[in-house]
N, C-alpha and C positions, 0 to 999 in steps of 0.2 A: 273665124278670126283671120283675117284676111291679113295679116303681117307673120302668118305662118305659112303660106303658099311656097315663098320664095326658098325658104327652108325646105320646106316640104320635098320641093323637087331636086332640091342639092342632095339631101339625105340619102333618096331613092336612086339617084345618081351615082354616087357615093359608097352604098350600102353592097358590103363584101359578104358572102358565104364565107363565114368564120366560124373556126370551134368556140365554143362557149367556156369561157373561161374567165365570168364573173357569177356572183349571185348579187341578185336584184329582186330587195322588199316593196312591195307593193300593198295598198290597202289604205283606210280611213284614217283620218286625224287620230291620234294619242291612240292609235294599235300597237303603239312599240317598237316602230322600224326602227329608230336613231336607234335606241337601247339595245336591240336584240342584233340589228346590224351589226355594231361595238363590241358584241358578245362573238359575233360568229365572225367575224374581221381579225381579234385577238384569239383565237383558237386554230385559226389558219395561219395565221401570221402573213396576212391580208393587210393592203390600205382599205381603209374606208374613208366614206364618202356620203354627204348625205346634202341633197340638191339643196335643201332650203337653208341648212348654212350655207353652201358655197356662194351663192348666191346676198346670202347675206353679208357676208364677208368681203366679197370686192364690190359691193354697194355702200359697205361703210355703214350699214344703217339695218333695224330687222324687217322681217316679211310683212307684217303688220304695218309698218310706214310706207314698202315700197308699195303696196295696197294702195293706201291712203293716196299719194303722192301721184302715182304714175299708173295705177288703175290696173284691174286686171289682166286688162290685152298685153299688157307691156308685161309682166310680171311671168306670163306663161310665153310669151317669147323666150325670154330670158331664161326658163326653167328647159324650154327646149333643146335651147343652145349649149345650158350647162348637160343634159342627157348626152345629146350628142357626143359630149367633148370624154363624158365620164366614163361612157358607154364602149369608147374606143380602148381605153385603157384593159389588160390582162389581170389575173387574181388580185380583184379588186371588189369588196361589197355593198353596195348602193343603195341605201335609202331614199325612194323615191316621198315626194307631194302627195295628197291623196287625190291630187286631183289630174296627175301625169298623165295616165294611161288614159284618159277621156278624149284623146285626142288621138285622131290616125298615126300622123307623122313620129309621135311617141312609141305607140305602139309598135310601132317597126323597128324602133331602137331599142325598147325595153325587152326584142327577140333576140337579139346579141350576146344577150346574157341567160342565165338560169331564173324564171320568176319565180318569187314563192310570195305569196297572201296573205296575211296573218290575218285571219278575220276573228270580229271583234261584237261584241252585241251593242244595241246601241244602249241600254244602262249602264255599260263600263264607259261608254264613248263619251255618255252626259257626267259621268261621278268623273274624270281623268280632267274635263274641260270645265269644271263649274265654275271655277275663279280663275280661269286663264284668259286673258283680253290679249294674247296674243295669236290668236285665231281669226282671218277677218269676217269669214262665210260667218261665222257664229255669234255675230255682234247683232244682236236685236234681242227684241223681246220673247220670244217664243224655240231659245235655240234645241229645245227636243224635237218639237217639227222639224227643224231645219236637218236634225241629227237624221234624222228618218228618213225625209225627204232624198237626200244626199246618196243614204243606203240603199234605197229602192232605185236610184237612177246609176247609182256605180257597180251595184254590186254586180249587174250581168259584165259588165264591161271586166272588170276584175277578174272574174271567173273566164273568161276568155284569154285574155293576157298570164293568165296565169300555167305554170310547169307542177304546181305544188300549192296544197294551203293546208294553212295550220290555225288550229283554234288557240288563239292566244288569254280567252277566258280563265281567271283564279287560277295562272300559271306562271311561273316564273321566266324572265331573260336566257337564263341556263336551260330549262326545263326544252324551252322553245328552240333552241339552239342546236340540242341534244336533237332534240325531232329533227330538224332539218337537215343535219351532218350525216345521223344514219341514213337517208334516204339514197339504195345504189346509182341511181344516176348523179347525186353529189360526189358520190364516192369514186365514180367513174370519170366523173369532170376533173375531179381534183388531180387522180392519177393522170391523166392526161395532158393537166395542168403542169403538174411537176417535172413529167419525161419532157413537155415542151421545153421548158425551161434550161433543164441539164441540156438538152440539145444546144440550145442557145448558147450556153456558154461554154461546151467544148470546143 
């Protein structure tokens, strides 16, 4: 996608050695990022953030239309831009796209932060999406292929990108939440987050 270059190298240009002092979900369609994001953003007393509203939100209009209208390329421009912007911000927890980290330039933004994966089997993925026509990749006739399809070509990328993954299988928002708070390098970030902060404001 050649309307990501010029990004690309502003990013790389850009791009500071920073403490980590966001968490950032990652992983497939209806794994629960918004949800479990919401869960662990109001436990921290955190913003959250979750790109495919943002984006939806100053487009006036949802994902599934900007799809429609202005096609892919333009749509993961857009999602990039919104990473960048969201990525720069401090205790703050990010729901990404599932389809974010498939790109380098992302990649390199979604290290700014703490990842975690919420990996997802694709029987929950087809039972979460079976009446949702808000999905665009999964508008055809055969969207279990495509569920598959999707898992086999991201899931090494994911696992790359990723700090931490969590099985979000016949588990709860909380349940899931609860896993990824204990984990001492959370608890490490946080603290580190926090003395930043009092610094800050003395």
């Amino acid at each position: 996608m050649t309307c990501l270059e010029p990004m690309q190298r502003q990013s790389e240009k850009n791009m500071q050695q920073r403490q980590k002092q966001s968490v950032i979900l990652v992983g497939m369609m209806a794994s629960g990022k918004s949800t479990v994001g919401a869960e662990l953003a109001r436990r921290l007393g955190w913003a959250f953030f979750d790109t495919d509203e943002v984006i939806a939100q100053e487009k006036g209009k949802p994902v599934s239309q900007i799809f429609a209208e202005e096609g892919e390329a333009e749509f993961r421009c857009r999602e990039t831009r919104t990473l960048a912007e969201l990525t720069n911000l401090n205790r703050v927890v990010i729901a990404t796209g599932g389809g974010v980290p498939m790109f380098e330039v992302n990649q390199k933004l979604l290290s700014r932060g703490f990842v975690v994966q919420l990996v997802v089997r694709v029987s929950d993925v087809l039972e979460r999406t079976r009446n949702d026509t808000s999905r665009p990749l999964l508008q055809g006739d055969n969207p279990l292929g495509k569920i598959r399809s999707l898992l086999i070509e991201r899931t090494p990328i994911y696992d790359a990108v990723s700090d931490k993954k969590v099985s979000v299988s016949r588990r709860t928002p909380n349940e899931i939440a609860e896993e990824i708070l204990a984990d001492v390098r959370i608890q490490d970030m946080i603290a580190a987050s926090t003395s930043a902060e009092r610094k800050d404001n003395d």
